[in-house]
N, C-alpha and C positions, 0 to 999 in steps of 0.2 A: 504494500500500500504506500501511497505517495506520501508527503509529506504536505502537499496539498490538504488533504483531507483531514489531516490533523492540524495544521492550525488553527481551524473554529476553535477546536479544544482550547488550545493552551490560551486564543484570544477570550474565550468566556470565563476561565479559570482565573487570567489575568487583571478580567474588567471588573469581576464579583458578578457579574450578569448568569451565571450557570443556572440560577433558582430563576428567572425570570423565561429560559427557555422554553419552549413550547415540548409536550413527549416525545414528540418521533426525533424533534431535531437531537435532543437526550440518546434517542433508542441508537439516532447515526452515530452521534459523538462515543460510547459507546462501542458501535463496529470498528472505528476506525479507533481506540486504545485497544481492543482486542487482537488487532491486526496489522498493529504498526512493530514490526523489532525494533528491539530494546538490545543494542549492542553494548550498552555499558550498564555494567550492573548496579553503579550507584547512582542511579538515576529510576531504575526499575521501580522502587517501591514507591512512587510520585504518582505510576499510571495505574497502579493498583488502587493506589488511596483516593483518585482521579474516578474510578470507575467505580470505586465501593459508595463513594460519595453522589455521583450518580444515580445508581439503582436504591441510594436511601432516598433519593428527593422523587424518581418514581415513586417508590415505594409508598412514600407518604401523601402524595396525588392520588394513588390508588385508596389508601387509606383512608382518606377526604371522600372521595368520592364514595366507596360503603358507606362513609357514615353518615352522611347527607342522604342515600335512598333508605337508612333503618330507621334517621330520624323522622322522615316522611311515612314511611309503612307503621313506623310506631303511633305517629299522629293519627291515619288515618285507623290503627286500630283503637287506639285511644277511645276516638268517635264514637266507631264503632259499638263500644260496651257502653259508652253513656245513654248511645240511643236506644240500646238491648236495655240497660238499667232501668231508663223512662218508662219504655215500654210496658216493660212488664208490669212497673210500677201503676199505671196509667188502668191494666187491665185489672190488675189488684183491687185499683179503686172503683171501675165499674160493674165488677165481681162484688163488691160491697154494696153496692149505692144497690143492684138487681136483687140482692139479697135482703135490703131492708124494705126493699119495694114488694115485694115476694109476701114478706111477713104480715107490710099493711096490708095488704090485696086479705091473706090469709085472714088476719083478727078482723076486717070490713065484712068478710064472708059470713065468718061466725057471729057476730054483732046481727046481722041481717037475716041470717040466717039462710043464704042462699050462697049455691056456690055458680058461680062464672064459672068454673074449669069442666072440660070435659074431660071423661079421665082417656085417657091414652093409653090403647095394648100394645106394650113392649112384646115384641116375640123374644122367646128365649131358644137356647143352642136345645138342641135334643141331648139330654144324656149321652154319655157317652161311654158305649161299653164294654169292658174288655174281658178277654176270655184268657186265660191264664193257664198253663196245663200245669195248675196247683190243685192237688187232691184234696178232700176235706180228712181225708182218713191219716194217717201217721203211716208209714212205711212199715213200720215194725208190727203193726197188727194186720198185715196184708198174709204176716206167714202164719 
């Protein structure tokens, strides 16, 4: 690899502009530390610390970005249970309010002596029956 393609690098390392890059230009900078030789070895640990320091400032983009969509699905389940909370809360109370209506309807009935209700046949399940091939006799008096 050229040496072209590594001077973005050392120009962003240079300027302090490295965190202001955009990802992908990161992901190039990046190929081009991975791909550049390092013929002197006291210089090596620079491209290393170059590239660790990299994939930490992806890293932490990625990071941002999870947690900006959990805080969003948190929110929207947030919602979610307040609206279930109400709700049911709301049916609680109309389940009450039907139940004291119920009651006056009932003591009006009995006061007057006349019932408004007609009664209603519930059909029931048929039995249900099972055959068992349990003896009523005990085993030991069969000898």
């Amino acid at each position: 690899m050229s040496t072209d393609n590594y001077q973005p690098v050392e120009d962003a390392f240079r300027d302090g502009t490295i965190e202001t890059q955009d990802s992908e230009t990161l992901a190039r900078f990046l190929l081009a530390l991975a791909n550049k030789p390092i013929p002197n070895e006291t210089v090596r640990h620079r491209d290393i610390i170059r590239g660790l320091t990299i994939n930490h400032i992806l890293l932490q983009r990625h990071n941002k970005s999870l947690s900006d969509s959990n805080a969003r699905l948190s929110l929207f389940v947030a919602v979610l249970t307040i609206v279930a909370t109400v709700t049911g809360i709301m049916q609680m109370c109309y389940a009450y309010k039907a139940d004291k209506r119920a009651d006056a309807e009932e003591r009006r009935a009995e006061a007057t002596g006349k019932k408004n209700r007609t009664p209603i046949a519930i059909p029931s399940a048929a039995p249900l029956s099972f055959s068992h091939p349990t003896s009523t006799t005990p085993s030991s008096a069969k000898k």
